[in-house]
N, C-alpha and C positions, 0 to 999 in steps of 0.2 A: 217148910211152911210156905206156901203160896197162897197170892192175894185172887179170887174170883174161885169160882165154881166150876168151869171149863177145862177139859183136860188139856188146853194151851194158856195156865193162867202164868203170870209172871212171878217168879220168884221173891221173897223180901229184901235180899241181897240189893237184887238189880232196882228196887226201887229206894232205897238207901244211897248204893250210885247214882244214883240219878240226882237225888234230892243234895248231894255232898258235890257233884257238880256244878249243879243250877247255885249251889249257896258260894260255892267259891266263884264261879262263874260274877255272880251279881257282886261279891265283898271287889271282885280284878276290875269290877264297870266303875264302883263308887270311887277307887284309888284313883287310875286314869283321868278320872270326871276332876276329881280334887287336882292331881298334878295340871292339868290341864286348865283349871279355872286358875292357879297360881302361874302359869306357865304365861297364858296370853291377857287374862285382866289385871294384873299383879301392876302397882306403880311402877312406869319404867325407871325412875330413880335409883327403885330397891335393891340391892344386891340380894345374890341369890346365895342359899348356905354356902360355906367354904367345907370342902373336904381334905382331911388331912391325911396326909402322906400315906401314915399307916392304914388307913380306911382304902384308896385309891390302890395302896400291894393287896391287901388281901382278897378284893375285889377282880382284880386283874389274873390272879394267881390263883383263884378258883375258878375262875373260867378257863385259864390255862390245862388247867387239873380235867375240867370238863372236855374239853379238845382231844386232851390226850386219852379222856379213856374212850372219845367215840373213836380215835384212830387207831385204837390199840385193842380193841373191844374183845380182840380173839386169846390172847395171852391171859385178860382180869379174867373172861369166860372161865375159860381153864382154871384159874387158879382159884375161882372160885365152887368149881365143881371139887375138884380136890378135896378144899375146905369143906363139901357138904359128906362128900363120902369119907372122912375122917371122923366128923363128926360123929356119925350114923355107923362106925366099925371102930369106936375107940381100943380096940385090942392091942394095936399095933403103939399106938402111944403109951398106953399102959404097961406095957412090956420094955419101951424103953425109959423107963421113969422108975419101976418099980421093980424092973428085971422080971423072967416072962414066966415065971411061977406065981404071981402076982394076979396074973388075969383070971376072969373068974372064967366057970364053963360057958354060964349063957353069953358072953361078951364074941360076938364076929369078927371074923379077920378079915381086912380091906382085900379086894379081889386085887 
């Protein structure tokens, strides 16, 4: 289904993108705005929250986790492709769980 009359009309998809965009777009403007109005008008007095330990590892350690898979990207790739074509050819697992008279006919074997 496409929005307009025109054999170049835009898709609903893309305008659902768009709109999930523009609405997180604006919710990232209103946080910044907030951090920012507590950041520089805030009584200099105030202390600011304290964060505790465990808040501060797990933070640290999922950005760590993030690092390593954009420097590893090629190994998770793979091992993620694996994971889809196992998925999509369960024969080979069924065969070893159920021993390989078990498998039915319609089930594919991983190439």
């Amino acid at each position: 289904a496409a929005v307009g009359t025109d054999a170049q009309a835009i898709p609903r998809r893309a305008w659902v993108f768009v709109a999930v965009l523009l609405g997180s777009g604006f919710l990232s403007l209103v946080a910044l705005t907030r951090t920012g109005i507590r950041a520089f008008f805030a009584p200099s007095g105030s202390e600011g929250p304290r964060i505790r330990l465990a808040e501060g590892v797990s933070v640290v350690a999922l950005l760590a986790a993030c690092g390593a898979l954009t420097v590893a990207a090629g190994p998770v790739s793979r091992f993620a492709l694996e994971a889809a074509r196992a998925l999509h050819a369960p024969a080979a697992y069924v065969d070893a769980v159920l021993g390989p008279t078990a498998a039915s006919p319609g089930m594919r074997r991983a190439p």
